[in-house]
C-alpha positions in Angstrom: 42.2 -11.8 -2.8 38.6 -12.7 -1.5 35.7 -11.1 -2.7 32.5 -10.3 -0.8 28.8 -10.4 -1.6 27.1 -7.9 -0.5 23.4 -9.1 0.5 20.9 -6.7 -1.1 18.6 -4.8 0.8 15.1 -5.2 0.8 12.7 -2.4 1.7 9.7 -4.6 3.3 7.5 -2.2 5.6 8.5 0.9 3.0 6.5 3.2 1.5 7.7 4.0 -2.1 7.1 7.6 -3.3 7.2 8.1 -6.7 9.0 10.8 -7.9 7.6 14.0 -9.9 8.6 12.6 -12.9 7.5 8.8 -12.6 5.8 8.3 -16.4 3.3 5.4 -15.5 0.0 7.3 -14.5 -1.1 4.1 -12.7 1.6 5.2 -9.9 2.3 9.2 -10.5 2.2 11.1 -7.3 1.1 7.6 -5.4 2.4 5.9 -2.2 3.1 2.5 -2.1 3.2 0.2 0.8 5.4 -2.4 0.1 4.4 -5.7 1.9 6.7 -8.1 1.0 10.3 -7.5 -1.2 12.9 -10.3 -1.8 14.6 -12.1 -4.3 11.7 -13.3 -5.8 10.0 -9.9 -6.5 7.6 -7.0 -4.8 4.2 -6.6 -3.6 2.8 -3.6 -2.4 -0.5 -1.2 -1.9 -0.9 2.0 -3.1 -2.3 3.5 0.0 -3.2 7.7 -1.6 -5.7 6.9 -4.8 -9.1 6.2 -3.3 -11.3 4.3 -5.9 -14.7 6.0 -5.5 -15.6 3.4 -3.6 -16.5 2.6 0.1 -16.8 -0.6 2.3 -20.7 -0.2 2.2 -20.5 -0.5 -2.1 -18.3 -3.6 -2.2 -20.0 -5.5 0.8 -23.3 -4.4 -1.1 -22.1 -6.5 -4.2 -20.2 -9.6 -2.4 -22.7 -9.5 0.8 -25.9 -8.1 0.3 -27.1 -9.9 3.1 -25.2 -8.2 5.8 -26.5 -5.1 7.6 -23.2 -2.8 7.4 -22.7 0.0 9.9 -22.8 3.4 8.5 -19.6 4.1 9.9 -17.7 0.8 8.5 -20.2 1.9 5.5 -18.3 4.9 4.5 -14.7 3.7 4.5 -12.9 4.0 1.5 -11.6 1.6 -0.6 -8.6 2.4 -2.4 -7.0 1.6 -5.8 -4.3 -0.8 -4.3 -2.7 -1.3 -7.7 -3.1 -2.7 -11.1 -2.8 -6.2 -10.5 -5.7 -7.8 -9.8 -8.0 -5.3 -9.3 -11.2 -7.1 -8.5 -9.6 -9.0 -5.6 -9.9 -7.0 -1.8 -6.8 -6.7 0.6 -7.1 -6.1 3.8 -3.7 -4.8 5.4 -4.3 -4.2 9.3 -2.5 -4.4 12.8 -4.0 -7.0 15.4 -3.4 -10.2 17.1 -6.1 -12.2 15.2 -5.4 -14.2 12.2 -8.9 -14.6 9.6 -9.1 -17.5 6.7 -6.8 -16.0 4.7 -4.3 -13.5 6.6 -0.8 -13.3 5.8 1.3 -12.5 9.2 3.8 -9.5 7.6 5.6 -8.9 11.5 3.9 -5.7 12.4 0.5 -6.2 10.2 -0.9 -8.7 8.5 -2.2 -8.8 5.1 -6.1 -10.4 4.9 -7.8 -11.2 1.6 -10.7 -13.6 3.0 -14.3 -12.4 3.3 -14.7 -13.3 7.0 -12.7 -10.1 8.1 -14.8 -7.8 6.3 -17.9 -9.6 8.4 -15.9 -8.9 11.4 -15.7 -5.5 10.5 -19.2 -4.9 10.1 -19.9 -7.0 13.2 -17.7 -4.4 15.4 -14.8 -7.7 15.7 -12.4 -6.4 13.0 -9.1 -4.9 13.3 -8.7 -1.7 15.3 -6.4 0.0 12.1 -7.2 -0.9 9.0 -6.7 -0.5 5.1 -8.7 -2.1 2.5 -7.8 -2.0 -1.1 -8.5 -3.2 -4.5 -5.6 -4.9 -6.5 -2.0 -4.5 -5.9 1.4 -3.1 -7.3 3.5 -6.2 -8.1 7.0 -6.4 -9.4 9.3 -9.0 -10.8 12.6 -10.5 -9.1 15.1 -7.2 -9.8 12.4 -5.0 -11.7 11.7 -3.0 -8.4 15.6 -2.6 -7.9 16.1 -1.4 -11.2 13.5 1.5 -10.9 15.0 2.7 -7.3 18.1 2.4 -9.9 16.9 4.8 -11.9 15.4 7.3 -9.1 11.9 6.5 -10.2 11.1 6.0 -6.2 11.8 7.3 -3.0 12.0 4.9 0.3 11.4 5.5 3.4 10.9 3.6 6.7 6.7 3.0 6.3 4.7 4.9 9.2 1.8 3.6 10.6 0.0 7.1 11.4 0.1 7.9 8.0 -1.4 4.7 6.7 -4.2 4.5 9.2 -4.4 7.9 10.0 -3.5 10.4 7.9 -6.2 11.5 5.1 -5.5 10.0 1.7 -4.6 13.1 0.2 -2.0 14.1 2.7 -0.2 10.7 2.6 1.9 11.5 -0.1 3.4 15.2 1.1 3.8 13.8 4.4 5.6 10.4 3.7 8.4 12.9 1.7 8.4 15.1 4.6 9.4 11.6 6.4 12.4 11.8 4.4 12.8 16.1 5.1 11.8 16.6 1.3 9.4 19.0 -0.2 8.0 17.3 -2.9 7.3 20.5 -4.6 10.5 21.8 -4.5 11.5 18.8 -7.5 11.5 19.3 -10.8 9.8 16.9 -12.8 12.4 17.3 -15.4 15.8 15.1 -15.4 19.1 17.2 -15.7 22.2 16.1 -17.1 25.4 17.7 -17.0 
């Protein structure tokens, strides 16, 4: 008898939706964009918890000498994770590749100051998301916790990551999936 491997599935350009009873508060109710998944682990951006700040505050501390646009002034900046938290990411659609940009097939992933320049300059990306830190898990530690229902997956969309307000995101990425989120319990049943 011959026995097959199955390959596993990995859920690159996701979004993870944590469920309503997820325990860590770093990622209750939150959206993750997951950028890379393979053997060797996850990586994602938590695309719904702004962090208070906007483009104009963090180019104000790592580029005072740049004149910012009041409209590139006012993005927000989101709380991309835990990891790392004082490092920028800059996840974005667009041919053009800056110091440090990570080609991810449809986007690419940009942690280099030059793009944030661009931006200001009116020569960055036409979509964009920036974010402080990331979500990171270990080779198997992500699998285990879809394992255990802590997530949702669904296919990511790119309305709702460049378009969508960051308090809609989460409602509309379950409604991706034809589920209410309101309509779980937050408490586990077993029969």
């Amino acid at each position: 008898m011959r026995m097959t491997q199955t390959l596993p599935s990995y859920l690159k350009h996701h979004f993870l939706i944590a469920m309503p009873h997820m325990e860590d508060p770093r990622f209750a109710q939150s959206v993750i964009y997951l950028c890379e998944h393979n053997a060797d682990g996850a990586m994602g951006l938590v695309i719904n918890r702004p962090s208070g700040l906007n483009l104009g505050d963090v180019l104000e501390q790592t580029s005072p000498e740049l004149s910012v646009p009041l409209d590139i002034g006012e993005r927000i900046v989101f709380n991309g994770g835990p990891v790392q938290s004082e490092r920028g990411f800059v996840l974005h659609r667009g041919p053009r590749k800056w110091e440090s940009s990570l080609d991810l097939g449809p986007l690419q992933l940009t942690t280099s100051r030059d793009i944030l320049v661009d931006m200001t300059r009116g020569q960055g990306p036409g979509e964009s998301f920036v974010a402080l830190g990331y979500a990171g898990w270990e080779a198997g530690q992500l699998e285990q916790e879809l394992l255990d229902n802590v997530w949702l997956s669904c296919p990511a969309d790119y309305h709702i990551l460049f378009e969508l307000a960051a308090e809609l995101r989460l409602d509309a990425a379950a409604r991706s999936l034809g589920i209410d989120l309101g309509l779980l319990t937050s408490q586990a049943g077993h029969a």
